[in-house]
N, C-alpha and C positions, 0 to 999 in steps of 0.2 A: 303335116309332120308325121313322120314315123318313126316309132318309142320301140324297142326289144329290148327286152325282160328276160331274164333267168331265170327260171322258176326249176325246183329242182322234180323230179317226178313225184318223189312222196308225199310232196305238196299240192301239186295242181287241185287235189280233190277239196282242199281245205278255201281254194278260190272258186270253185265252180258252184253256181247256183242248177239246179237240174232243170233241164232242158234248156240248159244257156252253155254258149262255149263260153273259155276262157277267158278269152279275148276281152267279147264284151262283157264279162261279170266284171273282169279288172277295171275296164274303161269307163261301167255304170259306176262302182265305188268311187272311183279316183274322182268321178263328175259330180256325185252326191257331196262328199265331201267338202270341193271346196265351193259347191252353194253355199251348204252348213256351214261352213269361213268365211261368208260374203264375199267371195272371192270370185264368184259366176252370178248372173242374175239369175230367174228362170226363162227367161228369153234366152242370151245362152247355153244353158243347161238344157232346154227343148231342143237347139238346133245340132249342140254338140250330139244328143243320143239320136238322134234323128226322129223325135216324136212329135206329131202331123197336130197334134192340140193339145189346149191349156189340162182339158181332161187327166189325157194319157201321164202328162207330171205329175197332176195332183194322184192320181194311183200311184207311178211310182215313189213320190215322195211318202205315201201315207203307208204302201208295203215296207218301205226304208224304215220307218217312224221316225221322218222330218214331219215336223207341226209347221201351219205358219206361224209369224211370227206376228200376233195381232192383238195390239195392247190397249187399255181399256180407252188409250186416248184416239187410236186409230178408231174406235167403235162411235169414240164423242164426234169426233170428224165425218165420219160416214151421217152420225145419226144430223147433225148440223145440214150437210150437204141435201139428205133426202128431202128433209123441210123444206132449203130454200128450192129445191127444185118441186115444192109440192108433192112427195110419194109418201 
């Protein structure tokens, strides 16, 4: 699908990150956002931006300052899981 925007010219500069067009600063925001609304996974959100690994999201997210979202029960759960798998 293809989306056109208005943007008026005194603004453009107010959406541009430097060394990024337009385009895709609007398209990274729009895409950040609605991860941050559980609205995209990051499997989505990897494939929408077109980025090649898990890596390259976690940079982008952590340039964004998106955290995950990882709560003392998900750490009970991991720490449960490493046991029974002996680590």
């Amino acid at each position: 699908m293809t989306i056109t925007l208005e943007i008026p010219d005194d603004l453009t500069s107010q959406f541009t990150r430097p060394g990024q067009g337009l385009a895709r600063t609007v398209l990274e925001d729009a895409a950040v956002e609605a991860y941050r609304m559980h609205r995209l996974t990051g499997a989505q959100l990897r494939r929408l931006l077109g980025l090649a690994s898990r890596d390259e999201l976690d940079g982008l997210l952590k340039a964004r300052r998106v955290w995950l979202e990882y709560t003392l029960e998900d750490l009970q759960r991991d720490r449960e899981t490493h046991r029974k798998l002996g680590l």
